[in-house]
N, C-alpha and C positions, 0 to 999 in steps of 0.2 A: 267691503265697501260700506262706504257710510248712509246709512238708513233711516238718519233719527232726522227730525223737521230741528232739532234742537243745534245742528251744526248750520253754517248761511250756504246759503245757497251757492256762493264761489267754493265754498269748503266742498260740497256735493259735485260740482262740476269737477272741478281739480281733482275729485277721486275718481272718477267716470274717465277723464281725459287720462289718468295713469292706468288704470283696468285697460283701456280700448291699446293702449302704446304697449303692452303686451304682445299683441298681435302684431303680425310681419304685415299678416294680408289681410284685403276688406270681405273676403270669404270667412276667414274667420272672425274676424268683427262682430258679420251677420250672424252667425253661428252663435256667437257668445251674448247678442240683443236676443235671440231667439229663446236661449236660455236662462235670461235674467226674464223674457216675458212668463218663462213655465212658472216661478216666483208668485206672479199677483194670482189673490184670489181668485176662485172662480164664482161670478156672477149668478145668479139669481136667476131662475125664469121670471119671477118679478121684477127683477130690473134690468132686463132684458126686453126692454118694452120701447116703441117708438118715440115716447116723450124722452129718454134717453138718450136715443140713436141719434149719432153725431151725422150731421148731412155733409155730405161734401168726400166723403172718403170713398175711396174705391171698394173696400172691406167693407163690413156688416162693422162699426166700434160702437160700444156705449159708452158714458161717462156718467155716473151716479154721484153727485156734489152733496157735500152734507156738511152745515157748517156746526163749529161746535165749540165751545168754551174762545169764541174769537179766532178758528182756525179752520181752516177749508181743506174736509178731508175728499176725497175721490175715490173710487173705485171704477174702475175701466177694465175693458175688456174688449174682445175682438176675435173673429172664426177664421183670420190669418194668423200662423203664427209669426211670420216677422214682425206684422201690425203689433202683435201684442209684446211681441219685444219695445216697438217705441214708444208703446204705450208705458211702461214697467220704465223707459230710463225716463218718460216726463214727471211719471208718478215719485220716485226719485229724487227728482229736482225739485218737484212743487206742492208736492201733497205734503198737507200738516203745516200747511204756510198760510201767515195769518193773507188780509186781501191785499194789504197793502203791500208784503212782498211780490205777493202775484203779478199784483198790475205793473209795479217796478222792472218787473223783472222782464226783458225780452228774448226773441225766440234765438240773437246770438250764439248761444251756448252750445246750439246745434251744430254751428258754424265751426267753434272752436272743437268738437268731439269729431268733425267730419264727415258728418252727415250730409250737409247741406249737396253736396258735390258728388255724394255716392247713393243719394235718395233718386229717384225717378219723378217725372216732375206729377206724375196723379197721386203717389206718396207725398213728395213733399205740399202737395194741397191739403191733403187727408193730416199729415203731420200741424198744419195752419187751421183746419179746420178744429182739429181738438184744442188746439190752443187757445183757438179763438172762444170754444165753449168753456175752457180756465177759465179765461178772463171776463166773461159775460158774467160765470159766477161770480168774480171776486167784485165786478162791478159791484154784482146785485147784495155783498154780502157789507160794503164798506159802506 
């Protein structure tokens, strides 16, 4: 799977969208987001901290923004592991992407990987709510 911020962001989905068309069934789907979440670091009890902490999700998520040479990196985490699987395919999509791709970019992509339809609607809040702290960053970064 492609990793590098250095590929666009369609090049990152269209790898994601052939990974997921692997699978027959959305059990394992789940399975294989759950696995790409064991992937991201793990987090800090320093930033593990309520200034972090995404409001709106069902799960305990943080999101640590950090902007750097013009590029907005993330670290995220989560005490569910499916959480932390969508966490791992946003970071994927969007980390290491300057703000202007950020803000461009919308939360479609879900839409097209199949998510949108097999999420739960306090998931797919929780999935809006990180988004939505993306994009605050990138507001705050451009």
């Amino acid at each position: 799977m492609t990793l590098a911020a250095t590929s666009s962001i369609e090049a990152v989905v269209t790898d994601l969208e052939e990974g997921f068309s692997l699978f027959d069934d959305w059990e394992d789907r789940y399975r294989y987001l759950m696995e790409m979440g064991r992937e991201l670091p793990v987090l800090t009890p320093e930033e593990m901290v309520e200034a972090n902490r995404v409001s709106g999700c069902q799960s305990r998520v943080w999101l640590v923004p950090r902007l750097e040479a013009g590029r907005l990196h993330f670290r995220a985490g989560s005490d569910a592991a499916f959480v932390q699987g969508l966490l791992a395919l946003l970071m994927r999509v969007l980390n290491g992407r300057s703000a202007r791709e950020i803000l461009d970019t919308d939360a479609s992509f879900l839409t097209r990987l199949g998510l949108g339809e097999h999420l739960s609607l306090s998931r797919r809040n929780g999935v809006a709510a990180v988004l939505a702290r993306i994009q605050a960053a990138a507001r705050a970064a451009a």
